[in-house]
The first five atom37 places (N, CA, C, CB, O) and aatype in JSON, in Angstrom:
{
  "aatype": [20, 20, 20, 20, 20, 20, 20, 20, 20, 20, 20, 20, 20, 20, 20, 20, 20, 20, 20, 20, 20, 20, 20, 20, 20, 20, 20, 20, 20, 20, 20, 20, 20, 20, 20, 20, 20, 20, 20, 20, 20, 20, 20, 20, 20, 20, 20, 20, 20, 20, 20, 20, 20, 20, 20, 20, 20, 20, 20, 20, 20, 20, 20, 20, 20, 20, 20, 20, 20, 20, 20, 20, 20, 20, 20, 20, 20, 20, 20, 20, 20, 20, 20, 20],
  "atom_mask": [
    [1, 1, 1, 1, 1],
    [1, 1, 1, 1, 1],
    [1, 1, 1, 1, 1],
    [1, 1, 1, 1, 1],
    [1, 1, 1, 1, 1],
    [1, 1, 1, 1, 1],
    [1, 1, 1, 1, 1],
    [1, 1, 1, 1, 1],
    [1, 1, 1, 1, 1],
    [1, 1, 1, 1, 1],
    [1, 1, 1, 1, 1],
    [1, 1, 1, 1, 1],
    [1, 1, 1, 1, 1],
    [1, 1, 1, 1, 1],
    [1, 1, 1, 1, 1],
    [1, 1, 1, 1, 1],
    [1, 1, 1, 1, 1],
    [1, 1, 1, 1, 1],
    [1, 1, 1, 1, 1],
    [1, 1, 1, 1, 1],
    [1, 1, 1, 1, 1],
    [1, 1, 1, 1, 1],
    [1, 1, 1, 1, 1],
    [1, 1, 1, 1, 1],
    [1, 1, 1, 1, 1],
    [1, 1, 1, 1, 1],
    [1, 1, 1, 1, 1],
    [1, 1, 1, 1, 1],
    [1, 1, 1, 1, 1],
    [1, 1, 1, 1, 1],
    [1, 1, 1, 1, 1],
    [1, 1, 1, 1, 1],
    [1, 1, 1, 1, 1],
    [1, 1, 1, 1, 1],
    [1, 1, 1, 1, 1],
    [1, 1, 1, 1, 1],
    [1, 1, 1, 1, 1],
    [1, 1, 1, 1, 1],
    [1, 1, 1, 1, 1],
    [1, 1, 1, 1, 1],
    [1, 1, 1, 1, 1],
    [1, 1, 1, 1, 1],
    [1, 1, 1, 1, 1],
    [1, 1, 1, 1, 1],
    [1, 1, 1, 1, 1],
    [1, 1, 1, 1, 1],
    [1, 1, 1, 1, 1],
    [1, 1, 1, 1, 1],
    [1, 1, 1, 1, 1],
    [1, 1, 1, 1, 1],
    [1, 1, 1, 1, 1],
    [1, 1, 1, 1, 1],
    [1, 1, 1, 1, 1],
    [1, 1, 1, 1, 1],
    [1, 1, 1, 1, 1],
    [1, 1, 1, 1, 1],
    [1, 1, 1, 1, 1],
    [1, 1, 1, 1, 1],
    [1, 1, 1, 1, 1],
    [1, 1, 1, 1, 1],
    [1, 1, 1, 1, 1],
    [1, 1, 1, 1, 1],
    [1, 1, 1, 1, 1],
    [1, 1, 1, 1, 1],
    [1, 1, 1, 1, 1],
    [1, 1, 1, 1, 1],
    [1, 1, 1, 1, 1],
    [1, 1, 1, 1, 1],
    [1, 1, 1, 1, 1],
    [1, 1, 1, 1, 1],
    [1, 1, 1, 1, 1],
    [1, 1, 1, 1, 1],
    [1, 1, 1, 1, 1],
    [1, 1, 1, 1, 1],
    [1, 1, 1, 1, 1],
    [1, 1, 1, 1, 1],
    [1, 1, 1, 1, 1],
    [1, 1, 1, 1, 1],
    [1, 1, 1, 1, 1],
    [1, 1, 1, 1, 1],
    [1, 1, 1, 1, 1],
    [1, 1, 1, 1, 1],
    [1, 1, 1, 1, 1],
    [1, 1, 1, 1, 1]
  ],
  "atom_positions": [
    [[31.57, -76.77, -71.23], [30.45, -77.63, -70.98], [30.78, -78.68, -69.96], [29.99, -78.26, -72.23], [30.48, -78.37, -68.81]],
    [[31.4, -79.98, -70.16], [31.65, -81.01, -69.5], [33.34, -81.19, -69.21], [30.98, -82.11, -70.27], [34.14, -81.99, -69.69]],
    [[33.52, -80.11, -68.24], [35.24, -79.73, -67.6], [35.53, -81.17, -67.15], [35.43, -78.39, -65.99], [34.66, -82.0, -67.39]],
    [[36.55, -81.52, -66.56], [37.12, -82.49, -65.3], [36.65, -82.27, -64.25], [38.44, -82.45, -64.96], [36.52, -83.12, -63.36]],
    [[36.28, -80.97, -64.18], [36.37, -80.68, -62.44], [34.49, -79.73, -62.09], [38.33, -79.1, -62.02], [34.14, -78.9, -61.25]],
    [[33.81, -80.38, -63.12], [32.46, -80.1, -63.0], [31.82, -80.21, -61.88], [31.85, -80.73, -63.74], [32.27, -80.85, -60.92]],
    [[30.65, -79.57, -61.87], [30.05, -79.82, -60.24], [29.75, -80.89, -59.92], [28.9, -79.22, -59.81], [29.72, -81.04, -58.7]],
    [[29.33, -82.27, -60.88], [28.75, -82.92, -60.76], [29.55, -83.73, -59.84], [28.27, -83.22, -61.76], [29.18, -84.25, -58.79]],
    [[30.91, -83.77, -60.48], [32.0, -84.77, -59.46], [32.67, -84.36, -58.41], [33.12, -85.3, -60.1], [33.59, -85.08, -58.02]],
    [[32.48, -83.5, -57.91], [32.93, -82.43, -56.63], [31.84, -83.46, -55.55], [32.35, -80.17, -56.89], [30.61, -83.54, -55.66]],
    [[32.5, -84.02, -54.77], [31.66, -84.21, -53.09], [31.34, -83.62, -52.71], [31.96, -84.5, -52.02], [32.06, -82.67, -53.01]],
    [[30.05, -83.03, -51.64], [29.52, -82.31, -50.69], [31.18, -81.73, -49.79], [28.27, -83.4, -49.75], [32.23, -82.23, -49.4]],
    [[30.55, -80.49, -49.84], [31.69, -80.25, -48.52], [31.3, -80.5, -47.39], [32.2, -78.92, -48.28], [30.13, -80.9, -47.41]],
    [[31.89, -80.42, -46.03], [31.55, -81.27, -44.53], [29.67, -80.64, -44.37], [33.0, -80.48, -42.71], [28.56, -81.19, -44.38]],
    [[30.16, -79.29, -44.24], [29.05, -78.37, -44.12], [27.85, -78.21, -44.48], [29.27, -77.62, -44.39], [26.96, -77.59, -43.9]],
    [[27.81, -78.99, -45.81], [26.62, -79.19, -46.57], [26.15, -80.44, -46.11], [26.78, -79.15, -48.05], [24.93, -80.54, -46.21]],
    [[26.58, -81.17, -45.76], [26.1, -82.94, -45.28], [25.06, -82.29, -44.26], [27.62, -84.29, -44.3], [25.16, -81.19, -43.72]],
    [[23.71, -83.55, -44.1], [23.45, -83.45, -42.82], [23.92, -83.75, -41.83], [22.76, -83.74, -42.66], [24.81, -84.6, -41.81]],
    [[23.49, -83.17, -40.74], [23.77, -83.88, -39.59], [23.4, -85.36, -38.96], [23.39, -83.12, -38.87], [22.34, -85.8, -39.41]],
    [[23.92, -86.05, -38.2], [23.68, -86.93, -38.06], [22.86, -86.67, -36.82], [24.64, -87.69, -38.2], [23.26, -85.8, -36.04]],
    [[21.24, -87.67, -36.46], [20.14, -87.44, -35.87], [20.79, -87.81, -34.18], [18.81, -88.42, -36.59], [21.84, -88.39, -33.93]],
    [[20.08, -87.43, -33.5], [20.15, -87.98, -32.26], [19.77, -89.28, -31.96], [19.54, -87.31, -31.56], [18.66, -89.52, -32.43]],
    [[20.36, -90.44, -31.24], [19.27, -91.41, -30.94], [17.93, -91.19, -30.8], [19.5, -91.94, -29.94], [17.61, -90.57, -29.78]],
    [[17.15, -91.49, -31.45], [15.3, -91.72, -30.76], [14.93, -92.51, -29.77], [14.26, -92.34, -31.71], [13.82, -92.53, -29.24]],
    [[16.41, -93.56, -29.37], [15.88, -94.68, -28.29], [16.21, -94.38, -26.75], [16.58, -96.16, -28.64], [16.03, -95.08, -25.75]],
    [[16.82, -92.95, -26.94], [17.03, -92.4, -25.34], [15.21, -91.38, -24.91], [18.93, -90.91, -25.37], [14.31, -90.73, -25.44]],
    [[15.57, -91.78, -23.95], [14.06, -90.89, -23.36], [14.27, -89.69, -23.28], [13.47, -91.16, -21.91], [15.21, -89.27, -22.61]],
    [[13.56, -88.99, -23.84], [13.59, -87.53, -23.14], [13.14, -86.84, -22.19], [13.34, -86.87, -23.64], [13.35, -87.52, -21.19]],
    [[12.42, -85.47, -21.75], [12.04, -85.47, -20.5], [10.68, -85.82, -20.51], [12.3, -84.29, -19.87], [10.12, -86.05, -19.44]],
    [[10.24, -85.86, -21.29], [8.33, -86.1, -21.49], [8.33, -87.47, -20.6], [7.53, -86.49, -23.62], [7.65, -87.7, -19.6]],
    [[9.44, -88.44, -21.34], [8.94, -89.81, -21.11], [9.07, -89.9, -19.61], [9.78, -91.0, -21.93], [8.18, -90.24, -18.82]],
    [[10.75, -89.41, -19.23], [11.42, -89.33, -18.26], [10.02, -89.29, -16.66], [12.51, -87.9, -18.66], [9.82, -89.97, -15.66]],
    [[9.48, -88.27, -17.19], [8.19, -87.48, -15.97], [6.69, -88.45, -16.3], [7.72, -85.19, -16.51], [5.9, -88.78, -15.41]],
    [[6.51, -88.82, -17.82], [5.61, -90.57, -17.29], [6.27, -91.78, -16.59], [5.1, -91.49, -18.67], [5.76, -92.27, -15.58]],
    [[7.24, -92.18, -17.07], [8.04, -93.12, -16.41], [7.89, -92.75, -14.6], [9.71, -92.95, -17.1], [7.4, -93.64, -13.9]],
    [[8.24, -91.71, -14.08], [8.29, -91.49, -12.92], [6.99, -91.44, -12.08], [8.94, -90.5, -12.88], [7.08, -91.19, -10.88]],
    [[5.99, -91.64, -12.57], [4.63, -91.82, -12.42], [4.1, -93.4, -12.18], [4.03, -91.21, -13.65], [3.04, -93.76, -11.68]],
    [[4.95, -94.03, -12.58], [4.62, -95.28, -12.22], [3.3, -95.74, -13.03], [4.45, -95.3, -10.7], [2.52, -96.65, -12.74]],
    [[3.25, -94.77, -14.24], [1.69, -95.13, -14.54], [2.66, -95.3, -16.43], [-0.08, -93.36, -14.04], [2.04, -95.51, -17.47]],
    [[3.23, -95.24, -16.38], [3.51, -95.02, -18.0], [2.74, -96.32, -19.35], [5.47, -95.13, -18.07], [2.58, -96.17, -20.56]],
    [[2.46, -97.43, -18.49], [2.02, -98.48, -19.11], [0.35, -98.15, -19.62], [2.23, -99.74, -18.09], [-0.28, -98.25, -20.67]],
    [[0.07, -97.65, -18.14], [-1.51, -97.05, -18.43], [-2.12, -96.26, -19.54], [-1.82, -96.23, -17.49], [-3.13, -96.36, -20.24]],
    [[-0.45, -94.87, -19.36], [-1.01, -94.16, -19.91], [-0.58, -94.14, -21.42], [-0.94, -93.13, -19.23], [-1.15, -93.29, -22.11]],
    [[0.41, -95.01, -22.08], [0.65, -95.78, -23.44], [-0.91, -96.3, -23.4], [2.06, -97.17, -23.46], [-1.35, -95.96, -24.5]],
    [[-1.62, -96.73, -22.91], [-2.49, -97.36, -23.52], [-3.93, -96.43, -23.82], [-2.65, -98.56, -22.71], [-4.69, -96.56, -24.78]],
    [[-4.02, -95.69, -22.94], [-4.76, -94.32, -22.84], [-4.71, -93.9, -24.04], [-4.23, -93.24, -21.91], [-5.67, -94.04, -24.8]],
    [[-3.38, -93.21, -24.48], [-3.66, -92.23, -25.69], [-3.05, -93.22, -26.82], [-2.81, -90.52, -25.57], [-2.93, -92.68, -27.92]],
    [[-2.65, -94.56, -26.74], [-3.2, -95.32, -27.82], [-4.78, -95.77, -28.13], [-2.51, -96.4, -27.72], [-4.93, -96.29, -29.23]],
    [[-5.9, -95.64, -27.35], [-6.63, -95.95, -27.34], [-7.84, -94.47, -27.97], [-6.49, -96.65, -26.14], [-8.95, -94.62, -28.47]],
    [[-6.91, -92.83, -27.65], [-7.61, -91.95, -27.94], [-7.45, -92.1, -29.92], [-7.05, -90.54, -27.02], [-8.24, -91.9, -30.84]],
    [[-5.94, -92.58, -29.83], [-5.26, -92.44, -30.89], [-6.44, -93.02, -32.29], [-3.76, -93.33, -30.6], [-6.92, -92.46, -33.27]],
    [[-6.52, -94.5, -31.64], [-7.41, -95.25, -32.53], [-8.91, -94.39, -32.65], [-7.61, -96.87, -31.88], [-9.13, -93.57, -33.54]],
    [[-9.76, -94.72, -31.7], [-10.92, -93.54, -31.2], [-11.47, -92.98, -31.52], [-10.91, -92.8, -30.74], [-12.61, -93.07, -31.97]],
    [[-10.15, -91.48, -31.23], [-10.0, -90.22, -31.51], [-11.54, -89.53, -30.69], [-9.81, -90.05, -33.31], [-12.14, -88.49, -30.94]],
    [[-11.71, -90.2, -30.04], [-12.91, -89.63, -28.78], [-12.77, -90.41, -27.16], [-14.8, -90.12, -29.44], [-12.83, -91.59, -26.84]],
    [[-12.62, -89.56, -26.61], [-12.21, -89.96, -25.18], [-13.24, -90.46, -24.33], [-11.64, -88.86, -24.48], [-12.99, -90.8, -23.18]],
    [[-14.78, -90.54, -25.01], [-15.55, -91.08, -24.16], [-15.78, -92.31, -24.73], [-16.65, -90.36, -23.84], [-16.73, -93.0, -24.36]],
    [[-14.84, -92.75, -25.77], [-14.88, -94.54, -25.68], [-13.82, -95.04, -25.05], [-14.85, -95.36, -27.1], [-13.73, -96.26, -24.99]],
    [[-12.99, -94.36, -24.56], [-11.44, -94.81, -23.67], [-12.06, -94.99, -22.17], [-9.92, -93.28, -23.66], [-11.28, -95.55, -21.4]],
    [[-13.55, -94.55, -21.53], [-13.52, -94.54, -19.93], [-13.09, -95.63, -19.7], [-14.76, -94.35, -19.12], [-12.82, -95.49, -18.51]],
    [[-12.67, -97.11, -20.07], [-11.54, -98.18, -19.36], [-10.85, -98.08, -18.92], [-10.96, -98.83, -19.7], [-10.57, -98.36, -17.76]],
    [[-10.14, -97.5, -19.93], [-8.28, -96.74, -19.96], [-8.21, -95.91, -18.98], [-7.69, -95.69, -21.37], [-7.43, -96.35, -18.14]],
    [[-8.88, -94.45, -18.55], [-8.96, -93.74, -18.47], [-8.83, -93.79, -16.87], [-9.74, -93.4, -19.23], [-8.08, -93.08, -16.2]],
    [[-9.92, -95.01, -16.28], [-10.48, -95.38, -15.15], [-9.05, -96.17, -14.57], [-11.97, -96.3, -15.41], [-8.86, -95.98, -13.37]],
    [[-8.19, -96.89, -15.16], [-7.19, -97.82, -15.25], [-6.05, -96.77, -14.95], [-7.14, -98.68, -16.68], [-5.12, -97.0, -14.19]],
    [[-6.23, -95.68, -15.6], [-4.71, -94.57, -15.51], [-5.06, -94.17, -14.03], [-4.6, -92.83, -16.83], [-4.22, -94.34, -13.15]],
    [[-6.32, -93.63, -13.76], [-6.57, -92.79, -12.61], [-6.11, -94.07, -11.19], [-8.51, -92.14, -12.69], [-5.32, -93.86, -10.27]],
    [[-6.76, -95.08, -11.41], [-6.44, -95.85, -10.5], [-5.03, -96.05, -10.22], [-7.0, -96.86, -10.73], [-4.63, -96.12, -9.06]],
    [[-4.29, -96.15, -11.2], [-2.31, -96.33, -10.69], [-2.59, -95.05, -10.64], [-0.65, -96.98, -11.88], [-2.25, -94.78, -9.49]],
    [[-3.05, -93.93, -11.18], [-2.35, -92.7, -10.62], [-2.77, -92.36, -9.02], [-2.75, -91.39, -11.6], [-1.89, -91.78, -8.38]],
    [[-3.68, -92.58, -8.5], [-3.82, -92.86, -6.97], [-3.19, -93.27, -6.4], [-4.52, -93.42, -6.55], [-2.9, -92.66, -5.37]],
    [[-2.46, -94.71, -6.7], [-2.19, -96.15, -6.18], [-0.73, -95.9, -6.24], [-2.81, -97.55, -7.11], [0.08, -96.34, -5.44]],
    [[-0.42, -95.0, -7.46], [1.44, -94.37, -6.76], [1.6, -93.17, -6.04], [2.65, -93.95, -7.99], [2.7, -92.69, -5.77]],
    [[0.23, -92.56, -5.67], [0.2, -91.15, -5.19], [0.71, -90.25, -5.47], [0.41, -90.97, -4.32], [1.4, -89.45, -4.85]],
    [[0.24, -90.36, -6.97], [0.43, -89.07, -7.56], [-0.52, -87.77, -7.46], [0.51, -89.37, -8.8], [-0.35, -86.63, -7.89]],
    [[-1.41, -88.24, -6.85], [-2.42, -86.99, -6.32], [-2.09, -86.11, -5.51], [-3.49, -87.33, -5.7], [-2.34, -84.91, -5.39]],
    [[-1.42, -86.96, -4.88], [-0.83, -85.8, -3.98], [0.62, -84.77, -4.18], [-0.6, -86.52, -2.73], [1.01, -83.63, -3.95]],
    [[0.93, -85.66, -4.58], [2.47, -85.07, -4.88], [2.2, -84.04, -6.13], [3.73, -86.46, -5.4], [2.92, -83.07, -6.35]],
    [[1.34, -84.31, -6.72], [1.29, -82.92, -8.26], [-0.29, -82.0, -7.69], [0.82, -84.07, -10.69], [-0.86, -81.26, -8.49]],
    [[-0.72, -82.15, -6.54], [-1.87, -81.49, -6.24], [-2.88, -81.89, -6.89], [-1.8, -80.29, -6.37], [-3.68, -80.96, -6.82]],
    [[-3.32, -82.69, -7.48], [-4.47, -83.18, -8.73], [-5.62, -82.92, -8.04], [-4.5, -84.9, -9.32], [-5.74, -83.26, -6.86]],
    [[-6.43, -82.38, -8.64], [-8.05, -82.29, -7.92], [-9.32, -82.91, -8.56], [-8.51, -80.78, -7.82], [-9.67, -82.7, -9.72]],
    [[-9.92, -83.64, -7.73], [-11.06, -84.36, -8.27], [-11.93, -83.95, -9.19], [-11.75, -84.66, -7.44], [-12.63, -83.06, -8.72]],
    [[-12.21, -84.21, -10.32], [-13.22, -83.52, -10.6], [-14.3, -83.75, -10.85], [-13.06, -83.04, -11.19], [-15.09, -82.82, -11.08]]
  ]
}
């Protein structure tokens, strides 16, 4: 029943532990390619704003605000973007 050497008092072996997580506070490439847009502030506020919302035709502020830095760093041109 209750040995010395029961399972209960045995430690995890290495293998069974989890792993330990990656930082969350390094960027990855998602952020990496908003950041490089020069618009990343905009567009934090964009899909915080769909977030709350959850309908994109109460965001046309935001929306109007992203498109404008996204012009204004010329990103239209450089990713081909077409008017629509």
């Amino acid at each position: 029943m209750g040995s010395p050497t029961s399972r209960e008092d045995t430690p995890p072996k290495a293998e069974q532990q989890v792993p330990a997580k990656p930082d969350d506070d390094e960027p990855d490439e998602w952020d990496k390619r908003i950041f490089s847009t020069g618009c990343a502030d905009e567009n934090a506020k964009l899909t915080d704003c769909y977030y709350e919302k959850k309908d994109w035709r109460a965001c046309k502020d935001e929306m109007e605000r992203f498109r404008e830095c996204w012009k204004t760093q010329g990103n239209d041109k450089r990713t081909s973007t077409k008017e629509a």
